[in-house]
C-alpha positions, 0 to 999 in steps of 0.5 A: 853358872849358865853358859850362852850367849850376851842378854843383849842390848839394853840402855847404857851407862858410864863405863869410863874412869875404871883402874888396875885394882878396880845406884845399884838395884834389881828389876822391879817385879813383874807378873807372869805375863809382864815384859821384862824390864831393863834400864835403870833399877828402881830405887826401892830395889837399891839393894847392891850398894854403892860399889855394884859398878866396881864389882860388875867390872871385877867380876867380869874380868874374871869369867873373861878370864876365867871362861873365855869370851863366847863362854862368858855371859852378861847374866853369868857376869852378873851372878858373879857380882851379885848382882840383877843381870839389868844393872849390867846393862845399865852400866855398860848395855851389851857384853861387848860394851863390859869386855871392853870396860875390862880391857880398860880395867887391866891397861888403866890409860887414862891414869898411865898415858899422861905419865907414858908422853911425860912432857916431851917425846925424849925416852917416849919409847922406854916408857911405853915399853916400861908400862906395857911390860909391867901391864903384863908382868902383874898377876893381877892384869895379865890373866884377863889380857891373856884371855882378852888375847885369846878372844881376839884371836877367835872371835871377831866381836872381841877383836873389833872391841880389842882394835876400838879400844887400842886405836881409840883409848891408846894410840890416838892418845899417843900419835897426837903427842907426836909431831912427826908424819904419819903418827897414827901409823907410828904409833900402830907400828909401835903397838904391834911390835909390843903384841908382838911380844906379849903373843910369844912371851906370855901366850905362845911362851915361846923361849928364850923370850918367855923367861927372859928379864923384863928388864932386858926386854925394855932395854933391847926394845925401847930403842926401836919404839923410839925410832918407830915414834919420833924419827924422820 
């Protein structure tokens, strides 16, 4: 697989509506001295099927993961879902606009937040607590969050895409079920808290946090998201 940098920008497509556990086309040839062309594939060149989006998404995650986000390119993306480096940019156009789109794989918000406010602000913070930690306890989504994390921490682009997508996809969701003052500022008390954690459990592994009892945990810090949330 070839390391370097994104492909760059080309025209961009949906990226909303992804889940937890998750037309298509090439490029149309061109001569030797023809300009590449980006932006949708030709639908003679439909060969991928009607799930290529799915498998961009997935495979994503995984050389996310797996590589790192410096190491981690739209063309190396597309290898893995077998698909032209084009579609890519299609659907989601830059390779932070993809991370992103995988950040929202692994949290699923649109589907949990609903479920997270419930119809009122009572348990709000064993809720919250509930769903970030069953985020992270799942196999499935904690190793591109740990790499997510990671790439945060080390490269400006992908914090700038981690801080876009928690203010915009997560806390504004959470702060407008909130009639108390000063709720976006609530609820990114309540965020940090919840990094917090996850840094040492899951990425430092710091114990006797790290082998502790999900359980536990929610127990213990469910109280004080409430507080951070709902108290005058």
């Amino acid at each position: 697989m070839t390391d370097g940098p994104s492909d760059g920008p080309g025209p961009t497509g949906s990226s909303d509506g992804p889940g937890l556990t998750g037309p298509s086309g090439g490029t149309a040839p061109t001569g030797p001295s023809s300009p590449k062309r980006r932006g949708r594939p030709s639908r003679t060149a439909d060969t991928t099927g009607p799930d290529a989006r799915t498998r961009i998404l997935e495979a994503a995650r995984t050389e996310f993961a797996e590589r790192g986000y410096d190491r981690t390119s739209v063309r190396g993306i597309a290898k893995a879902a077998g698909v032209d480096s084009a579609l890519v940019h299609h659907y989601f156009g830059t390779k932070d606009e993809v991370f992103a789109a995988a950040i929202e794989l692994s949290f699923e918000p649109a589907l949990v937040i609903p479920d997270v406010l419930g119809n009122g602000t009572d348990g709000l913070g064993e809720r919250l607590a509930r769903y970030f930690i069953a985020v992270w306890e799942n196999p499935a989504s904690r190793a591109p969050l740990l790499a997510i994390m990671r790439s945060a921490l080390t490269h400006e682009a992908a914090a700038k895409v981690l801080r876009g997508f928690v203010l915009r996809r997560l806390l504004e969701r959470v702060a407008e079920a909130l009639d108390v003052p000063d709720a976006t500022f609530r609820a990114e008390l309540a965020a940090s808290h919840m990094v917090g954690i996850a840094m040492l459990r899951y990425v430092i592994r710091a114990e006797p946090l790290a082998s502790a009892d999900p359980e536990k945990i929610i127990e213990m810090v469910a109280p004080t998201l409430q507080r951070y949330l709902t108290e005058s």
